[in-house]
C-alpha positions as CSV (number, residue, x, y, z in Angstrom):
1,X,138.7,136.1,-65.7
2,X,138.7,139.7,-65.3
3,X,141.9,141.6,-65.1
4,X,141.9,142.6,-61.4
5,X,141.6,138.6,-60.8
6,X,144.1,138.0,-63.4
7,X,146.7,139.9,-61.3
8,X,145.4,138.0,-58.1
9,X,146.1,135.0,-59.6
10,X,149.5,135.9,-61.0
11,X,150.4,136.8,-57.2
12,X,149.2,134.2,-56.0
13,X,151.3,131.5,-58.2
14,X,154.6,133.9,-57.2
15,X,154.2,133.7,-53.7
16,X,153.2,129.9,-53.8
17,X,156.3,129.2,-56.3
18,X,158.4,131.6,-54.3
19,X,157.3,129.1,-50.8
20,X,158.2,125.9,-52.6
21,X,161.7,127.2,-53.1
22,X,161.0,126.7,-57.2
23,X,162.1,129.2,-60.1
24,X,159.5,130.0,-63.0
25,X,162.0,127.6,-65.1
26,X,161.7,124.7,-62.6
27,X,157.7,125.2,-62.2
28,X,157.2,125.6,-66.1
29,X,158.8,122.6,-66.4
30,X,156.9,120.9,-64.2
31,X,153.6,121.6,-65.5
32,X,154.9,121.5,-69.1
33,X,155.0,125.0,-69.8
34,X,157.7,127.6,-71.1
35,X,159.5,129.5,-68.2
36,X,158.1,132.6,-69.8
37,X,154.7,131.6,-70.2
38,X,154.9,131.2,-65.8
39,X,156.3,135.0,-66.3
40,X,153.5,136.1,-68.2
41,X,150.7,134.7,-65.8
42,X,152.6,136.0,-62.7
43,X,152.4,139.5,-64.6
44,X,148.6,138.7,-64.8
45,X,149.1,139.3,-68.8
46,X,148.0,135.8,-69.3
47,X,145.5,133.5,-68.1
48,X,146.0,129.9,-67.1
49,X,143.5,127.5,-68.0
50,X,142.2,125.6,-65.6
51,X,143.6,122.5,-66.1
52,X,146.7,124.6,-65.7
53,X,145.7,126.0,-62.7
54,X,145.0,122.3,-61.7
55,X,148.6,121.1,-62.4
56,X,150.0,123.7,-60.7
57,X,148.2,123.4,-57.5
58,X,149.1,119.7,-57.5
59,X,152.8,120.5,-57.6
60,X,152.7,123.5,-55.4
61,X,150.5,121.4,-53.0
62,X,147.5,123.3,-52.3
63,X,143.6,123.9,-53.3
64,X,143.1,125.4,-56.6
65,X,141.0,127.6,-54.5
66,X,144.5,129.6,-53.5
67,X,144.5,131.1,-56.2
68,X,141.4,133.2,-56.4
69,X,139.9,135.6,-53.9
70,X,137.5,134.5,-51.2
71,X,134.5,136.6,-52.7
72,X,135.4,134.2,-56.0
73,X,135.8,131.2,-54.1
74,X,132.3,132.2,-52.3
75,X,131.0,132.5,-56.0
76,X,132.2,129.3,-57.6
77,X,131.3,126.9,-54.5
78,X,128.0,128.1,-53.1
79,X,127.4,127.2,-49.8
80,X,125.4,123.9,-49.2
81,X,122.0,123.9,-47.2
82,X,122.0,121.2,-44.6
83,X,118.5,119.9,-44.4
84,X,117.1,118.3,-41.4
85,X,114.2,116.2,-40.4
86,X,112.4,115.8,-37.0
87,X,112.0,112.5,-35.2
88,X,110.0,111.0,-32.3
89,X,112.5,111.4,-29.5
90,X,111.3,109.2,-26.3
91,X,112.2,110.9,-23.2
92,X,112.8,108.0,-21.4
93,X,116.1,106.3,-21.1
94,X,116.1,102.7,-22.8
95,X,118.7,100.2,-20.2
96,X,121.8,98.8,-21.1
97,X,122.1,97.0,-18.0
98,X,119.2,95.3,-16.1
99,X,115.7,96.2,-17.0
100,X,114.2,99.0,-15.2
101,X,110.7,99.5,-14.6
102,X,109.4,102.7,-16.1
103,X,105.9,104.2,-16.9
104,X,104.7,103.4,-20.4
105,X,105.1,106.1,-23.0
106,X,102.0,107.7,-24.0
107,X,101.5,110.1,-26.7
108,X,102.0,113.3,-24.9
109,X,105.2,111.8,-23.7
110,X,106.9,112.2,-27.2
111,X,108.9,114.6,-27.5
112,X,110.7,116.1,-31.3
113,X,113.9,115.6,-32.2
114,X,116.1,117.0,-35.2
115,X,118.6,115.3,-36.7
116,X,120.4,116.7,-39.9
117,X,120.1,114.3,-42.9
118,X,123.5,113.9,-43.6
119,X,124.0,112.7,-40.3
120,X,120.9,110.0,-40.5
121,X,122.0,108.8,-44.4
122,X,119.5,106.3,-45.5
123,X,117.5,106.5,-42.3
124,X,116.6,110.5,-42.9
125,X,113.2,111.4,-43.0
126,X,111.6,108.0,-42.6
127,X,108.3,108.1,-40.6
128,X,108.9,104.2,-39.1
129,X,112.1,105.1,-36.6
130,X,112.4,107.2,-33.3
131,X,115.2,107.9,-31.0
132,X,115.5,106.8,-27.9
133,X,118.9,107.3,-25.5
134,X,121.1,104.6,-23.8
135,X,121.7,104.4,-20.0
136,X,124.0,101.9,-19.3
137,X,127.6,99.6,-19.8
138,X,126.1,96.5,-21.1
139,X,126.2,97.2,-24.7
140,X,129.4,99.3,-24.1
141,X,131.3,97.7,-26.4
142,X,129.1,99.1,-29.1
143,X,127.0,101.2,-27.8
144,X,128.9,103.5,-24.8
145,X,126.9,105.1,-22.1
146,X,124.1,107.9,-22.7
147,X,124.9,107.4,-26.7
148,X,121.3,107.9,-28.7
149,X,119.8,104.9,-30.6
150,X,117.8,105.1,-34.0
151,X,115.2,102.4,-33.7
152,X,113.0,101.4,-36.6
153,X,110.0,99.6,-35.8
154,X,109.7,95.9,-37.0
155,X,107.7,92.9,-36.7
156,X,109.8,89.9,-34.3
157,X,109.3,87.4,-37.1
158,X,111.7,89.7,-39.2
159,X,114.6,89.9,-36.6
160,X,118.0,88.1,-37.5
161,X,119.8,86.4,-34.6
162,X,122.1,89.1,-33.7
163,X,120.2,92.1,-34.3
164,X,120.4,94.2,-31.5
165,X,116.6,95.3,-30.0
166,X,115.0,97.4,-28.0
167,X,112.1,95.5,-26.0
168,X,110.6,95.4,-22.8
169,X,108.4,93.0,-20.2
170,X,105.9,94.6,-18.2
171,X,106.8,97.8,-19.4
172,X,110.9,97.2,-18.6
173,X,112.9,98.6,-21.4
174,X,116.5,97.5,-22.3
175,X,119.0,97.4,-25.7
176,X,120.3,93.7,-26.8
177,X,121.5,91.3,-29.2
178,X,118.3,89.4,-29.5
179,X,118.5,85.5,-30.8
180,X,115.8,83.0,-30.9
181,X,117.3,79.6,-30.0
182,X,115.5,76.4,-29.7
183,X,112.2,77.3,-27.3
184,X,113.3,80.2,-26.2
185,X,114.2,84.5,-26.7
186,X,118.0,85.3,-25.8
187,X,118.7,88.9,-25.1
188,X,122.6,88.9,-24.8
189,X,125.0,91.7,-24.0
190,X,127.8,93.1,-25.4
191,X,130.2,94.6,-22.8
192,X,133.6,94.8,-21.3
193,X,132.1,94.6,-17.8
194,X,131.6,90.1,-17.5
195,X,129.2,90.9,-14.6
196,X,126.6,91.4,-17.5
197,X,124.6,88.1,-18.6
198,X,121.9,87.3,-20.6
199,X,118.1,87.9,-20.2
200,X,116.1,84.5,-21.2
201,X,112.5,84.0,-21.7
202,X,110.5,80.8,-22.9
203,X,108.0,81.0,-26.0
204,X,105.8,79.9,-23.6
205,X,106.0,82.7,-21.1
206,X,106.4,85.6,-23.6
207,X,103.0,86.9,-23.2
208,X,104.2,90.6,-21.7
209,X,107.3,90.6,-23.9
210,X,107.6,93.2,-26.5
211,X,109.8,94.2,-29.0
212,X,109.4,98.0,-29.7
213,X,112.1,97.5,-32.8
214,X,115.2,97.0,-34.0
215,X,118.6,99.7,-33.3
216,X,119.6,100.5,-36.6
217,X,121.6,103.5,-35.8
218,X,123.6,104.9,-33.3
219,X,125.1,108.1,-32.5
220,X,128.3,107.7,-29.3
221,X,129.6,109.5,-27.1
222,X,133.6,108.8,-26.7
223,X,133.9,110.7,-23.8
């Protein structure tokens, strides 16, 4: 520590001492130091060790980083870079509500999304999800209203009852708890709003029935 950011330092821990109402006697003793040793840093004379430093910002109650300059603080805590990846963003919006009948999705229909990784955790940069957004109250409880859904593709025979899906019949989309129950495929919602049931369709009569994946993400919107 260089004597220009020895005398920083020293007027730093005077005007934080001076703020918590403490003399250098009280504040020595605090940190287990000698009243004149609290002098001699203030003067910038001596220099605190770190784990000094440390002590002394916990009883003072602030960052260590008080104590030093913001060029220092620039230099001892580089910034972070936030990487991103991009996505397959679907530009059409998947129903949480009754199924609506939409035009399939060809490949010059995708559109590219970017999403920052720390945002997407264990999901970032995988090739086997895309992003599709909710229109709709009957996942609301969940999923609110124009909120964006990370699906990852899956085969049905992997679903666990209460997954929640995206699939579609005859090219309807819509998001919902999926279960397989006796003979038959439940779709069931998840809303405030009772007026919402569930979709049913027979193993028999799931020829046009498709599910696109599973929602293992979602980004809301509270407001």
């Amino acid at each position: 520590m260089n004597k220009e950011i020895s005398k920083f330092v020293g007027g730093k821990i005077r005007e934080l001492r001076k703020k918590r109402g403490l003399t250098q006697k009280e504040l020595g003793e605090k940190i287990g130091v000698k009243h004149n040793t609290i002098s001699s840093y203030e003067k910038g004379t001596n220099e605190p060790e770190q784990n000094i430093l440390y002590s002394m910002a916990n009883v003072l109650e602030v960052s260590i980083n008080e104590f030093f300059p913001l060029s220092e603080r620039t230099e001892r805590q580089p910034k972070k870079v936030v990487t991103v990846n991009q996505y397959p963003f679907l530009p059409v919006d998947v129903a949480a509500g009754l199924p609506e009948m939409v035009d399939p999705i060809t490949e010059e229909d995708i559109e590219v999304i970017e999403m920052p990784d720390i945002i997407m955790g264990k999901w970032a940069g995988r090739d086997d999800i895309y992003i599709m957004r909710v229109n709709g109250e009957s996942m609301n409880k969940i999923i609110p209203n124009h909120s964006l859904i990370v699906v990852k593709k899956i085969d049905a025979s992997d679903l666990n009852n209460g997954d929640i899906v995206v699939y579609s019949n005859h090219h309807d989309y819509s998001v919902k708890k999926f279960y397989k129950l006796d003979n038959q495929l439940v779709f069931r919602p998840h809303s405030t709003d009772i007026n919402f049931t569930e979709y049913r369709v027979p193993l028999d009569y799931c020829n046009e029935l498709k599910i696109h994946g599973k929602v293992v993400m979602y980004i809301v919107n509270l407001d």
